[in-house]
N, C-alpha and C positions, 0 to 999 in steps of 0.2 A: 658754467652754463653752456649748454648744447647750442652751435648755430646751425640754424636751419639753412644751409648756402641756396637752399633751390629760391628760398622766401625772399633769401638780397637778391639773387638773378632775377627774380619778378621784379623787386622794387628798384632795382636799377635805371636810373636814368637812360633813354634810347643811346643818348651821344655817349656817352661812358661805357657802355656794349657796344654801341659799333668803334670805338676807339679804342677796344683791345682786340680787334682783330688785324692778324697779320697786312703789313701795308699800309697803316692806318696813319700815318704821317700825313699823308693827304692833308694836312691839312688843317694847320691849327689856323688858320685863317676860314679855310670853309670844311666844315665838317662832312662826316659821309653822314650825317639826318639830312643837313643842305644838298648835298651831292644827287642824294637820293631821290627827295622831295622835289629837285630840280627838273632833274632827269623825268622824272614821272608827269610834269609838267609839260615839258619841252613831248614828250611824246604824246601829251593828249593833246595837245595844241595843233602838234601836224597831224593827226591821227581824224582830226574835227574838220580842221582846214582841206584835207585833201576827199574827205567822204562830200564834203559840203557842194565843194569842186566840180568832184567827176559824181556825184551819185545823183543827177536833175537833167531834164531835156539840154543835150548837145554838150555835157561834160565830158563825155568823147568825140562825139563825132562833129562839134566844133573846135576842140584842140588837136592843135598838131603835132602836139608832144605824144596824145595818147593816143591820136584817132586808130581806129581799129581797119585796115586793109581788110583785102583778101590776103591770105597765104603766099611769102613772093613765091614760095614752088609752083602754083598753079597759076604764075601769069601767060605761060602758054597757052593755056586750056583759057584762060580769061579773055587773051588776043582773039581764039576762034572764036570765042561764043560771041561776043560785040561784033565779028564779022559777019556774025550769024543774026544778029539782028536781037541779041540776046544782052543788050546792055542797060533796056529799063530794067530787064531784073535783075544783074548783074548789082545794080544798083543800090536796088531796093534791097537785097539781102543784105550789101554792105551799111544801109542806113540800119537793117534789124538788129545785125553784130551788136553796131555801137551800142544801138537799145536797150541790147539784154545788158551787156555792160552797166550802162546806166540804173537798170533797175538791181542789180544786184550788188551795187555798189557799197549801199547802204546797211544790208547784214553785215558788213563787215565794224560796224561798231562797235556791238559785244566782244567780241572776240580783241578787236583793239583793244578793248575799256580790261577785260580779264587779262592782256598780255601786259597791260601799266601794272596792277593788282600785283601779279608776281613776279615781277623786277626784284630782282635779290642786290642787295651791296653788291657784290662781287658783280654783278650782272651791271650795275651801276661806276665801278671801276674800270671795268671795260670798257662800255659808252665813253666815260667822257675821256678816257686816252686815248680813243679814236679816232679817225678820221671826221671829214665832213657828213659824211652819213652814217656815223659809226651807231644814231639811234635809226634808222629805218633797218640799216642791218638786222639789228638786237627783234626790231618788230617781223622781219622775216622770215627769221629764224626760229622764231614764237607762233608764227602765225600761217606764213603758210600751206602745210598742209592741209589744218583745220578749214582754215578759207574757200581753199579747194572745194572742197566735200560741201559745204554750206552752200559755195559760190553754184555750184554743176547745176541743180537741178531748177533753181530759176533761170539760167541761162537757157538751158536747155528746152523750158516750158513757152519762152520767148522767143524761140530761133523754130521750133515746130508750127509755131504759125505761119513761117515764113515758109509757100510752099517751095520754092529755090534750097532750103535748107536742105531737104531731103534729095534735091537734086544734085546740089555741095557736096550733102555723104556720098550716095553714090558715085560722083564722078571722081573725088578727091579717094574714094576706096578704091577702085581701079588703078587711076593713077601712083597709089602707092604700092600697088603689086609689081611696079615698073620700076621703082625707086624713086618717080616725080616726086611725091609728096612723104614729108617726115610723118613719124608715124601717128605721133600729137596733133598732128594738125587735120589728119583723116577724118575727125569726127567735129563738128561745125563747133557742138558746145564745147568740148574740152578745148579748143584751139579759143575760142573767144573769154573763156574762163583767164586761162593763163594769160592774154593778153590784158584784163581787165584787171588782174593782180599785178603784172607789173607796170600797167598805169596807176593804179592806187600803191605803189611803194616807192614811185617817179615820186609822184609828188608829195608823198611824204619826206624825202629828201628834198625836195624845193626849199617846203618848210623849216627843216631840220637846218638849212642852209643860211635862210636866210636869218632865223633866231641865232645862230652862232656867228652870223656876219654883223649884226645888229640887237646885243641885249637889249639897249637900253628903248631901242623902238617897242620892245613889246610892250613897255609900262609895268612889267615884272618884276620885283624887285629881289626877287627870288631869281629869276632867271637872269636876270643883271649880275648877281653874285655868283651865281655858279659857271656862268659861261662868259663872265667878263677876267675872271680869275684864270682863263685858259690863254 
């Protein structure tokens, strides 16, 4: 009789496929289905915790982990213009920063929720031999870019109301033909973009933290076994 091998690889148990791949000792206490299904947890959990966080009035610009400055290159130009009498607006562009922060925060879910989705074993071997934020890593490295490009154009719809924003570009354009100002940070929105991503991958290491300092607090008993076994 003819065996169909593709027909057993379908009908294969998950843990019996993932326990014939290379490395797969992991774990005859926790398996890599556990491993996996853990991981994908422990990332949605910080990935929820930290949009929750920073994506609502003053999840930056009442934290001081993420608040958003001006640019320290342009605290000279900052000192003049407050001498100048220029420091309600000064101001107010730094409350707008946070803003756009705030509101763009929350696109960043999907793109979480698809970066759990394709978590590979291997991708999940990684993770948990890691360090302390060896899952926020894994989500930065996933995400990113893409976040970027999502992130830019609400930011940037949000910092245009602010008419200092356009005073920002320009002054911060000048000053970078002098080498004051880095070249990222010339332009209002790409500079509060990237600050608003690595506040949102801050605290997803918080989280990432504090579940590997404390399984059993989550009530997880899933995450209890995968990260209490570390």
């Amino acid at each position: 009789m003819k065996i169909d091998r593709r027909a057993l690889v379908r009908a294969a148990p998950a843990g019996w496929m993932l326990a014939a791949l290379p490395g797969a000792a992991w774990a005859l206490d926790l398996s890599q289905v556990d491993a996996l299904a853990g991981l994908r947890e422990a990332l949605g959990r910080g990935a929820q915790a930290a949009v929750a966080s920073l994506g609502k009035a003053d999840g930056f610009m009442g934290n001081p982990q993420v608040h958003i400055p001006l640019p320290a290159s342009l605290k000279k130009v900052e000192s003049l213009m407050r001498a100048m009498g220029q420091g309600k607006r000064l101001d107010e562009l730094e409350l707008a920063l946070n803003r756009a922060a705030e509101s763009a925060v929350p696109l960043a879910q999907p793109l979480l929720a698809d970066a759990i989705k394709s978590m590979t074993v291997d991708d999940a071997r990684k993770v948990l031999a890691g360090g302390d934020t060896s899952v926020t890593d894994f989500f930065a490295g996933k995400t990113r870019a893409p976040l970027t490009e999502r992130f830019l154009p609400i930011v940037r719809q949000t910092t245009d109301k602010a008419a200092l924003a356009r005073k920002y570009n320009d002054v911060a354009g000048r000053a970078r033909q002098f080498g004051f100002v880095k070249e990222q940070d010339a332009d209002v929105a790409t500079y509060v973009t990237g600050k608003a991503l690595d506040g949102l991958f801050l605290m997803i290491g918080e989280e990432e933290r504090q579940i590997r300092r404390d399984p059993v607090g989550t009530g997880s008993k899933l995450l209890q076994k995968v990260f209490g076994s570390l």
